[in-house]
C-alpha positions, 0 to 999 in steps of 0.5 A, a space after each residue: 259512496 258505499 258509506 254513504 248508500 247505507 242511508 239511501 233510503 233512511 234520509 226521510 228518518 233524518 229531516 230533523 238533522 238536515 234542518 239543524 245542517 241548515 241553520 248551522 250553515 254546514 254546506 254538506 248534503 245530509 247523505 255525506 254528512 251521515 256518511 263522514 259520521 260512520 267513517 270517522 266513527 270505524 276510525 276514531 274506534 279502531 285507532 283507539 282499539 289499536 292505541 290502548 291495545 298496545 299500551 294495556 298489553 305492556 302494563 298487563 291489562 286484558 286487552 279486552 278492555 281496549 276493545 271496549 275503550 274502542 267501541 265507546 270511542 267509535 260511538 262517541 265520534 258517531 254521536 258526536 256528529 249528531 250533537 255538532 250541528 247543535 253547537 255549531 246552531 248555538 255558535 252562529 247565534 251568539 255571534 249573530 246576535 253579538 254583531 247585530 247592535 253594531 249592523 243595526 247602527 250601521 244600517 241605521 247610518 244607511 236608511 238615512 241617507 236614503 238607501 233601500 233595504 236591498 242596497 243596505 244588505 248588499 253594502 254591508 255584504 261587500 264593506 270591510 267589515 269585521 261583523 259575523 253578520 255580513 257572512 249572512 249579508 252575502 247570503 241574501 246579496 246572493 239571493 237578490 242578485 243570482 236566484 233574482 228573489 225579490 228583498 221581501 223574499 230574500 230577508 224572509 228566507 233568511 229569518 227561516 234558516 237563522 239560528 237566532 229567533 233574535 236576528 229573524 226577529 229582526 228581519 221580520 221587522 224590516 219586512 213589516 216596515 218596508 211593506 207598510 211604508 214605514 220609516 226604516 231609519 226610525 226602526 233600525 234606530 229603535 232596534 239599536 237601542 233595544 239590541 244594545 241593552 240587551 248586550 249590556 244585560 248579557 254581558 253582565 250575566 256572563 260576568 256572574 256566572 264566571 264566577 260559578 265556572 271557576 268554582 266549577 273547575 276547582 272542584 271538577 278539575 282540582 279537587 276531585 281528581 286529587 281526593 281519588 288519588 289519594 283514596 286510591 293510594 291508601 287503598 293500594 297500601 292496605 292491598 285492596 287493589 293489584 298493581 295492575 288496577 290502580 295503573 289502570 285507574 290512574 291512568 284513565 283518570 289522567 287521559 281521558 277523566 281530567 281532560 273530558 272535565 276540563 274541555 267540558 268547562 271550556 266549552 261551557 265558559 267559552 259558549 257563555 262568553 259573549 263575543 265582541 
């Protein structure tokens, strides 16, 4: 709560990350959220301050260097909550956009045998099935049944909060279809053939560039890390640097250099892949 005051009168400067929570789907007013940002930055940046306060004072380091560790953590973490809306935007669109060949097929299934569009969403809502998607079902099923939006509304409110331009695109087509009197199993057979090829094309694409992730991490990961500690062993016979700097050295290569490399390219593979 006292956090949380500190931007009481700031939130019309943040419009920006209120809509980013939005199409993230975080369920946390802007206020808490800013809120959880300063305090797991005060305490990600003091548990640091303490940890390699502890650690530098047995191997000799200024302890200044601790304080500083400790501040660049603290921001990083605040940082951080401001870039997560972003990842967790790009997340649900690639998962959104992996499910809906097989939501399209389905739906096709269903406007053949005669279903209305709001009756189709809310079957696929309350249906056992293993699709990112439905999670956004229930969401319009809830929009249809508790604030008694009309499916036009509702499917229209959903294209605005998506975070894929694929999916409102999409939705966008079952309002047009539905308002002109179109043939909506013609459309979500059409879409189908369209999303499927494109998820052919994706895969593909990710295939190629694993490639390049591979010889990212050898190089990032491997080999880099490698040719500096040889360079710094050299160094440290001919006396350039004291005991205590190439301690320092290596350890911040191995905790903190290597690992941010390596979680750097698993989460680029990882934002790559295409789900299944």
């Amino acid at each position: 709560m006292v956090i949380g005051g500190i931007f009481e009168n700031r939130l019309d400067k943040f419009e920006d990350l209120r809509r980013k929570l939005r199409r993230a789907g975080i369920n946390k007013s802007l206020r808490m959220y800013l809120a959880s940002a300063v305090f797991y930055g005060i305490v990600v940046g003091v548990s640091t301050t303490i940890l390699f306060g502890f650690l530098f004072f047995f191997i000799g380091v200024n302890p200044i260097v601790a304080i500083l560790l400790g501040i660049i953590f603290g921001i990083s973490t605040y940082s951080g909550f401001f870039l997560y809306p972003s990842y967790q935007i790009g997340e649900r669109k690639r998962l959104l956009e992996a499910s809906l060949p097989t939501a399209s097929s389905y739906m096709t299934a269903m406007a053949s045998a005669g279903v209305t569009p709001d009756k189709i969403f809310m079957s696929l809502a309350r249906d056992d099935i293993d699709l990112f998607i439905k999670e956004d079902a229930k969401k319009i099923s809830r929009d249809i049944e508790i604030f008694n939006m009309d499916i036009i509304r509702a499917l229209e409110a959903a294209a605005r909060r998506s975070p894929s331009s694929k999916y409102s695109t999409f939705l966008e087509g079952i309002v047009s279809t539905f308002t002109s009197g179109g043939d909506l199993q013609m459309y979500f057979q059409s879409a189908s053939e369209g999303l499927m090829r494109d998820k052919v094309a994706t895969e593909k694409a990710f295939i190629e560039n694993l490639g390049l992730m591979a010889e990212l991490y050898l190089v990032a990961c491997i080999v880099l890390p490698t040719f500096i500690v040889v360079v710094i062993a050299m160094m440290g016979l001919q006396g350039t640097f004291s005991h205590t700097t190439l301690t320092f050295v290596v350890i911040v290569l191995t905790l903190f250099i290597i690992p941010v490399l390596q979680a750097v390219i698993i989460l680029l593979v990882d934002g790559l892949q295409p789900e299944e």
